[in-house]
SEKOLTI-273577 format. One record per atom (N, C-alpha, C, O): x, z, y. Coordinates in pm, whole numbers, padded with zeros to 5 digits, always signed. Each point is the difference from the previous one (the first is absolute). Last residue first. Layout:
SEKOLTI-273577
XZY/...
***
This chain:
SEKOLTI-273577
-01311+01656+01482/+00086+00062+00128/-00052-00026+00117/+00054+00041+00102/-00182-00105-00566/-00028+00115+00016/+00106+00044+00159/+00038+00108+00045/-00119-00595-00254/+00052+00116-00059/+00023+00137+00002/+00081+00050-00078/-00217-00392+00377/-00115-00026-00108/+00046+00099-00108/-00086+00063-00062/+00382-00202+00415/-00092+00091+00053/-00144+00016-00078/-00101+00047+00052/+00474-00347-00217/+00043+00118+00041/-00087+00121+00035/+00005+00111-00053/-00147-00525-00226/+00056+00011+00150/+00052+00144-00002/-00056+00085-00069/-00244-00316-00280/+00202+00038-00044/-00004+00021+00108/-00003+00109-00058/-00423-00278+00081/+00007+00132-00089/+00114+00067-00010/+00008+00122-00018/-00087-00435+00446/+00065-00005-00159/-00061+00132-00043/-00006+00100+00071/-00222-00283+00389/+00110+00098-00066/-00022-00059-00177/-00095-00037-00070/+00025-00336+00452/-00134+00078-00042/+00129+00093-00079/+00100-00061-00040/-00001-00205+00363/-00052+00034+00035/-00101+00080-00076/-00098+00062+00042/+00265-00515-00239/+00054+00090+00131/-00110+00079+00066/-00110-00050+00024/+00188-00019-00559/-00095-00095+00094/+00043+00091+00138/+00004+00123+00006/+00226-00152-00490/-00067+00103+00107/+00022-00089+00081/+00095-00075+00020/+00110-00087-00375/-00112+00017-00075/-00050+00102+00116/-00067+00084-00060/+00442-00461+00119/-00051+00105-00015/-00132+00034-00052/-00083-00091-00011/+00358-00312-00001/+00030+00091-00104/-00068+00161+00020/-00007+00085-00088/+00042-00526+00360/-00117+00043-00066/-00032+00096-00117/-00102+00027-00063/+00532-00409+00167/-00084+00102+00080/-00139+00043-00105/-00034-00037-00112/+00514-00033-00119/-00104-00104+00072/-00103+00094+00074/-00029+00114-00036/+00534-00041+00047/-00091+00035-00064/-00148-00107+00027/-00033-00061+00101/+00616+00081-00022/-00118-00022+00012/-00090+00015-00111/+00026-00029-00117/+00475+00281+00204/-00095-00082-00093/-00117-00061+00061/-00062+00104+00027/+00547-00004+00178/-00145+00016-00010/-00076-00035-00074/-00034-00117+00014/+00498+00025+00091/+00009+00091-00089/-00136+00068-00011/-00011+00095-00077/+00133-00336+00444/+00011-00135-00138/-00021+00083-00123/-00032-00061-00102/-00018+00276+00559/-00139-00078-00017/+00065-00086-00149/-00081-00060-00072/+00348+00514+00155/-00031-00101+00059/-00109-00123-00080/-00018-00017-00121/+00165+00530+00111/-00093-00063-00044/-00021-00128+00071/-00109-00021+00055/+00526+00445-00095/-00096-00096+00092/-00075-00104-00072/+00075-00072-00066/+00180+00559-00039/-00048-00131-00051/-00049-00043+00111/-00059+00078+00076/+00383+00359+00048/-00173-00019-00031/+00020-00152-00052/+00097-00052+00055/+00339+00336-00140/-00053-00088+00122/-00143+00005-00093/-00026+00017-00119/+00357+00198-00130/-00073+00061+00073/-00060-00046+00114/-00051+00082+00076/+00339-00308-00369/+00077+00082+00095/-00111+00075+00074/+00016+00015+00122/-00185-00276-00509/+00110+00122-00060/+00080+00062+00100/+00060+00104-00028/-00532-00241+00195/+00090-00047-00054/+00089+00085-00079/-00009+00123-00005/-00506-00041+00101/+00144-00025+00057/+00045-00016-00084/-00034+00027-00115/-00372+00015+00072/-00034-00097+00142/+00157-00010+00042/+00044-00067+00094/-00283+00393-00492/+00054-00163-00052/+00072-00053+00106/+00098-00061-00043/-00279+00473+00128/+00148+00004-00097/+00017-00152-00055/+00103-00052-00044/-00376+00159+00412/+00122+00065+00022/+00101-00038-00136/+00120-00027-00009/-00623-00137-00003/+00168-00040+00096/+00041+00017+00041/+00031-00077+00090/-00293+00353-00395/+00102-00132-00052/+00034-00074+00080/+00111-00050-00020/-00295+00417+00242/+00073+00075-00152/+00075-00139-00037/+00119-00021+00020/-00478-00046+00276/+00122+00042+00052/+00106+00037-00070/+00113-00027+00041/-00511-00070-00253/+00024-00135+00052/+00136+00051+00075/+00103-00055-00036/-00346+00429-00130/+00066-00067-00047/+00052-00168-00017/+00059-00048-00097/-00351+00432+00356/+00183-00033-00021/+00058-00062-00069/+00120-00018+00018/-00613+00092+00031/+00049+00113-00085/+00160+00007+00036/+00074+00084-00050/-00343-00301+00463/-00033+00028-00165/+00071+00088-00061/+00047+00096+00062/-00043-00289+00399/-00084+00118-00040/-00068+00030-00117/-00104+00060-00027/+00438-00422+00221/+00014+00101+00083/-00095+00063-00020/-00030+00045+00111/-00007-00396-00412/+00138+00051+00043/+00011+00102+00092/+00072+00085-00052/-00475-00226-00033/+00070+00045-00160/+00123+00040+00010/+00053+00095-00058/-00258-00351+00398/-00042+00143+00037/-00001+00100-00107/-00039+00117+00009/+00208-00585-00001/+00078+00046+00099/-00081+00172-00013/+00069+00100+00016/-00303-00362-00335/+00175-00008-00009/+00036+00094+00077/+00015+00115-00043/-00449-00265+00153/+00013+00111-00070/+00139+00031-00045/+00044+00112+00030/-00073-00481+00253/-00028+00109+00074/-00013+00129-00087/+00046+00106+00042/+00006-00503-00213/+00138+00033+00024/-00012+00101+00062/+00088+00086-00009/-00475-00282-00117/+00111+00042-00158/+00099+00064+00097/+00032+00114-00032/-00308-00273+00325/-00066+00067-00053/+00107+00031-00108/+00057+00107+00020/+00058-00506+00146/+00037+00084+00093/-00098+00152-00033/+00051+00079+00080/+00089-00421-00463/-00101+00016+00109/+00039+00136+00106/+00036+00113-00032/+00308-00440-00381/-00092+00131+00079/-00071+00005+00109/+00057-00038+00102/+00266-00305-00195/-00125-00009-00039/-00133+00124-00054/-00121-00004-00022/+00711-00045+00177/-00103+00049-00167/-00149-00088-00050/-00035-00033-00113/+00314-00085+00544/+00085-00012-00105/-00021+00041-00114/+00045-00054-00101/-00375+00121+00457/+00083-00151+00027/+00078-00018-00131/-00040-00087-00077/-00095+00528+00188/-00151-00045-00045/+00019-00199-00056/-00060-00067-00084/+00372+00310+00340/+00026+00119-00134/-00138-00118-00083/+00007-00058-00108/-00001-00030+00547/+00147-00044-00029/+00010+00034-00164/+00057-00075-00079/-00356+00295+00340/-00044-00149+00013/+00122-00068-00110/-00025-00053-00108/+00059+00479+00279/-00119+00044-00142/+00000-00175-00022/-00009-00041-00116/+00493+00174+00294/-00135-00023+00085/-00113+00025-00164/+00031+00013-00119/+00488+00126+00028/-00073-00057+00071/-00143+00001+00020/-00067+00085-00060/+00457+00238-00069/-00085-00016+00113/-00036-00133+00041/+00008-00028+00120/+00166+00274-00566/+00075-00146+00083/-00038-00013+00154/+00068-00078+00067/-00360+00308-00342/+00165+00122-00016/+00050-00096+00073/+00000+00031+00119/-00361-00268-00233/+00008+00102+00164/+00090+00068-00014/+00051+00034+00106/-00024-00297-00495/+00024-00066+00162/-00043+00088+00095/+00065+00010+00104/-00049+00110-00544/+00149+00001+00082/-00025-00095+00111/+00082-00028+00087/-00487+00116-00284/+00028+00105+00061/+00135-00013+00035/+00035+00055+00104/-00227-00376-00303/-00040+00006+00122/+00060+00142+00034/+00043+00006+00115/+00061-00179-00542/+00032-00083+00130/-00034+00066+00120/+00088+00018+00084/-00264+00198-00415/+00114+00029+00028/+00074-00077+00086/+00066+00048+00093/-00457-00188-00211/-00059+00146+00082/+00187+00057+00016/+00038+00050+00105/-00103-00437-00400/-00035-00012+00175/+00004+00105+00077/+00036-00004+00118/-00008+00054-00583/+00116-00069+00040/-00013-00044+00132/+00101-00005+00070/-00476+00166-00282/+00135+00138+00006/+00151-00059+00069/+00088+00060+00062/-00467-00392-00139/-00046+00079+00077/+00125+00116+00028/+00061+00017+00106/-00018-00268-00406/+00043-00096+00075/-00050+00089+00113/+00078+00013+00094/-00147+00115-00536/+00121+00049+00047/+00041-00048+00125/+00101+00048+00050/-00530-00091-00210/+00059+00120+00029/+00145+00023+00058/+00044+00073+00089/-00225-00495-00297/-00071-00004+00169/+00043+00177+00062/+00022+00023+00119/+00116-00096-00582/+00063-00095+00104/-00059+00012+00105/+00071+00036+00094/-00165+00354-00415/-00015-00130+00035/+00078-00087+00053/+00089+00074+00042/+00055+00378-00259/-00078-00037+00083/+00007-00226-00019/+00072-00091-00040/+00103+00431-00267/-00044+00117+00066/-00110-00077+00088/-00118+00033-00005/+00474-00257-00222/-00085+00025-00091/-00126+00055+00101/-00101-00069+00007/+00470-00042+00232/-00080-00071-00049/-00052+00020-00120/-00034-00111-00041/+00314+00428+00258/-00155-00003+00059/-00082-00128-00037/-00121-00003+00018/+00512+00150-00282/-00100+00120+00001/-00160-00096+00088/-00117-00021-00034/+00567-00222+00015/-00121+00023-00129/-00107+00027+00032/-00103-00066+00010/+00404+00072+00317/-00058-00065+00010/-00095-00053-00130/-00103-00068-00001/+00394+00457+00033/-00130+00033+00097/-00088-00167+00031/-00113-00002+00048/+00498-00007-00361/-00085+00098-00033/-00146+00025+00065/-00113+00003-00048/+00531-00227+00230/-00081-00069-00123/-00107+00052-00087/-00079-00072-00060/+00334+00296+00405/-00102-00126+00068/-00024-00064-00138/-00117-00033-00021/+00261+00508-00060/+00044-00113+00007/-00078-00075+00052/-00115+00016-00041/+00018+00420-00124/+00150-00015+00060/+00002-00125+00000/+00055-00020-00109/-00526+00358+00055/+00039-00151-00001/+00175+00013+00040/+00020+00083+00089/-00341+00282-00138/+00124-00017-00136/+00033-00116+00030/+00085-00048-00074/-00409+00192+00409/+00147+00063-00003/+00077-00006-00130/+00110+00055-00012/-00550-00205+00043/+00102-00105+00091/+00110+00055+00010/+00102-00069+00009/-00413+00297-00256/+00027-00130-00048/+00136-00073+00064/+00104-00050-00043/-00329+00438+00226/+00078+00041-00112/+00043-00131-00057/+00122-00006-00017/-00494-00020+00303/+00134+00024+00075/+00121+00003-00073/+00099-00066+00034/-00488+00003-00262/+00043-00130+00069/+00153+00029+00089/+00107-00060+00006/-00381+00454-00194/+00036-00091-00096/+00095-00112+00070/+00123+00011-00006/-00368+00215+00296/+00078+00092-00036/+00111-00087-00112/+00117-00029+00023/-00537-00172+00042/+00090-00017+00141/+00131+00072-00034/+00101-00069-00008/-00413+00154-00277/+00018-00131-00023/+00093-00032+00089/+00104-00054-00038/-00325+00488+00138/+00067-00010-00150/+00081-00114-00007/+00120+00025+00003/-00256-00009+00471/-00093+00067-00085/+00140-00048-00153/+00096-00078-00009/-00081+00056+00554/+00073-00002-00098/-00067+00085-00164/+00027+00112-00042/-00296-00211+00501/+00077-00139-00064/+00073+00093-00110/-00081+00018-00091/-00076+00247+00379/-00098-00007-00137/+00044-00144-00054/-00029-00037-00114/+00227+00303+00480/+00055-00005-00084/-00092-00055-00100/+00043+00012-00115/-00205+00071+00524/+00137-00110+00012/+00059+00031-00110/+00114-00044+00022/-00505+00336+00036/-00018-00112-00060/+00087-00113+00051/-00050-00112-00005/+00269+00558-00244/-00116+00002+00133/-00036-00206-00033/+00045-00079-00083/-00017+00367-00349/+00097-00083+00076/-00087+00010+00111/-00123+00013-00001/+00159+00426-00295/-00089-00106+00043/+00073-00093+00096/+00074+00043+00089/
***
């Protein structure tokens, strides 16, 4: 029996995971997820990763919120995905976030994607169904 922080990975999920691991190539994984997902999806997945190499980056929630257009609420669940989720935001920027001499990436503001604001879908102050502490922890 899955406990209930595990009831996300149901059959389909299981499936999906399996999917992404036959992907070898950015040309591939950029197939895969545009079939897979929306544009307003991927732009969302594509922010949420922005945002998280920026607090890995240590900047401000304001600043992060400035150059993505993420809501200080989006970034607050982010940051608390990062230091009390499954690991795996830490997992890939360790292994993507360096260089070939093993130096950390720096995310400077020209290499930022802007996002148009308003992209969040959680209203401040009220818990995510996805939140960390909504997941059985």
């Amino acid at each position: 029996m899955q406990s209930h922080a595990d009831e996300w990975r149901s059959a389909d999920v299981e499936a999906l995971l399996d999917a992404l691991l036959q992907v070898e190539t950015v040309e591939e994984a950029a197939a895969f997820l545009r079939d897979l997902c929306t544009l307003g999806e991927l732009r969302d997945l594509a922010q949420r990763w922005a945002v998280v190499r920026l607090l890995d980056a240590g900047l401000h929630y304001s600043e992060i919120s400035r150059l993505t257009g993420a809501s200080t609420a989006t970034i607050t669940r982010i940051a608390s995905w990062l230091n009390h989720g499954e690991g795996g935001y830490r997992l890939l920027l360790d292994r993507v976030g360096r260089g070939a001499g093993g130096e950390a990436t720096s995310y400077p503001e020209a290499t930022t994607t802007p996002y148009p604001a308003g992209g969040s879908r959680v209203a401040a102050g009220k818990p995510s169904s996805d939140s960390p502490s909504s997941v059985g922890r």
